[in-house]
C-alpha positions as CSV (number, residue, x, y, z in Angstrom):
1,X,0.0,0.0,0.0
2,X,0.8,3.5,-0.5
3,X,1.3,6.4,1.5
4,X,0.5,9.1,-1.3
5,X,-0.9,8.5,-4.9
6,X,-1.3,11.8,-6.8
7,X,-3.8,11.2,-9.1
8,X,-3.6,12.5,-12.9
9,X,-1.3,15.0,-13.2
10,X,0.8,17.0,-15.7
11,X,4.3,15.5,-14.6
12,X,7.3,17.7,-15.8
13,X,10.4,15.9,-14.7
14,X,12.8,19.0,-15.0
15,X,15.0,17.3,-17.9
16,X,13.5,19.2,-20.7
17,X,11.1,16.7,-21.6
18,X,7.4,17.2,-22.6
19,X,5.3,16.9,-20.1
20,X,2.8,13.8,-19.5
21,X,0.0,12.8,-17.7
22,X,0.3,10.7,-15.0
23,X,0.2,9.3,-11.6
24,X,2.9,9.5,-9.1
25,X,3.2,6.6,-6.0
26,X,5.1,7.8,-2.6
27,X,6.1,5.2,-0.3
28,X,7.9,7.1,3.0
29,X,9.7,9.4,1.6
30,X,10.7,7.9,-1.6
31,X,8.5,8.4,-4.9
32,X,8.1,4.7,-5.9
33,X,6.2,4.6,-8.9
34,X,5.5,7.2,-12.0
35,X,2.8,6.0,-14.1
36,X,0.0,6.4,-16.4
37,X,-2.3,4.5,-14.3
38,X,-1.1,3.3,-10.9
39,X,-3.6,1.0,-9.3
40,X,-3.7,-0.2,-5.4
41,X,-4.4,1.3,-2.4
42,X,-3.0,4.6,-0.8
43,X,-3.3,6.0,2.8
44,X,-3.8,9.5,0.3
45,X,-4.8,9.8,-2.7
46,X,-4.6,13.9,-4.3
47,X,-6.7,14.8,-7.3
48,X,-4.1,16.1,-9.4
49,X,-6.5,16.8,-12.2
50,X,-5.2,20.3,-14.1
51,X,-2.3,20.2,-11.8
52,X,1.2,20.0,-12.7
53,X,3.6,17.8,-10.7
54,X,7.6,17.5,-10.6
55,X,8.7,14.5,-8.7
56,X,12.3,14.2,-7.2
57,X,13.7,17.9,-7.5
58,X,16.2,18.3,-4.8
59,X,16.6,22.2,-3.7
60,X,20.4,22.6,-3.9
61,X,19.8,26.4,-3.0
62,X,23.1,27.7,-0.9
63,X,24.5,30.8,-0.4
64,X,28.0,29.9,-1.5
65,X,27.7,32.6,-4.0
66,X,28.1,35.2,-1.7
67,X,32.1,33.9,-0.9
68,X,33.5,36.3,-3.7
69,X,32.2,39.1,-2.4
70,X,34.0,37.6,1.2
71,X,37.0,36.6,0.0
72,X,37.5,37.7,-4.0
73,X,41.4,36.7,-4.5
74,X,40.4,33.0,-3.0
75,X,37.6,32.0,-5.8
76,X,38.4,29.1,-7.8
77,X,39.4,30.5,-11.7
């Protein structure tokens, strides 16, 4: 069974790709299944419908930019 099934969604995967309609699985923490149809149970289950969805970004936001205004002679060339 799974924790979360989003239901019908526009999935955009963030590699460029068209996007797709589709249903997305979470088990924990971990998306477990991408599909056009996922069938089973779920704890949830999201209407998606007219949504858009993007499974599995990681936010790699820092603010190590900022170092060459700290130290600009020490910035990697």
């Amino acid at each position: 069974m799974l924790d979360v099934l989003i239901k019908k969604g526009k999935i955009i995967d963030g590699a460029g790709n068209p996007w797709f309609l589709a249903d997305v699985g979470i088990q924990g923490e971990r998306i477990v299944q991408v599909r056009h149809a996922i069938r089973g149970e779920a704890k949830r289950v999201v209407d998606a419908a007219g949504l858009v969805v993007s499974p599995g970004f990681i936010d790699t936001h820092t603010h190590s930019d900022l170092r060459v205004f700290k130290h600009p002679k020490k910035t990697p060339s």
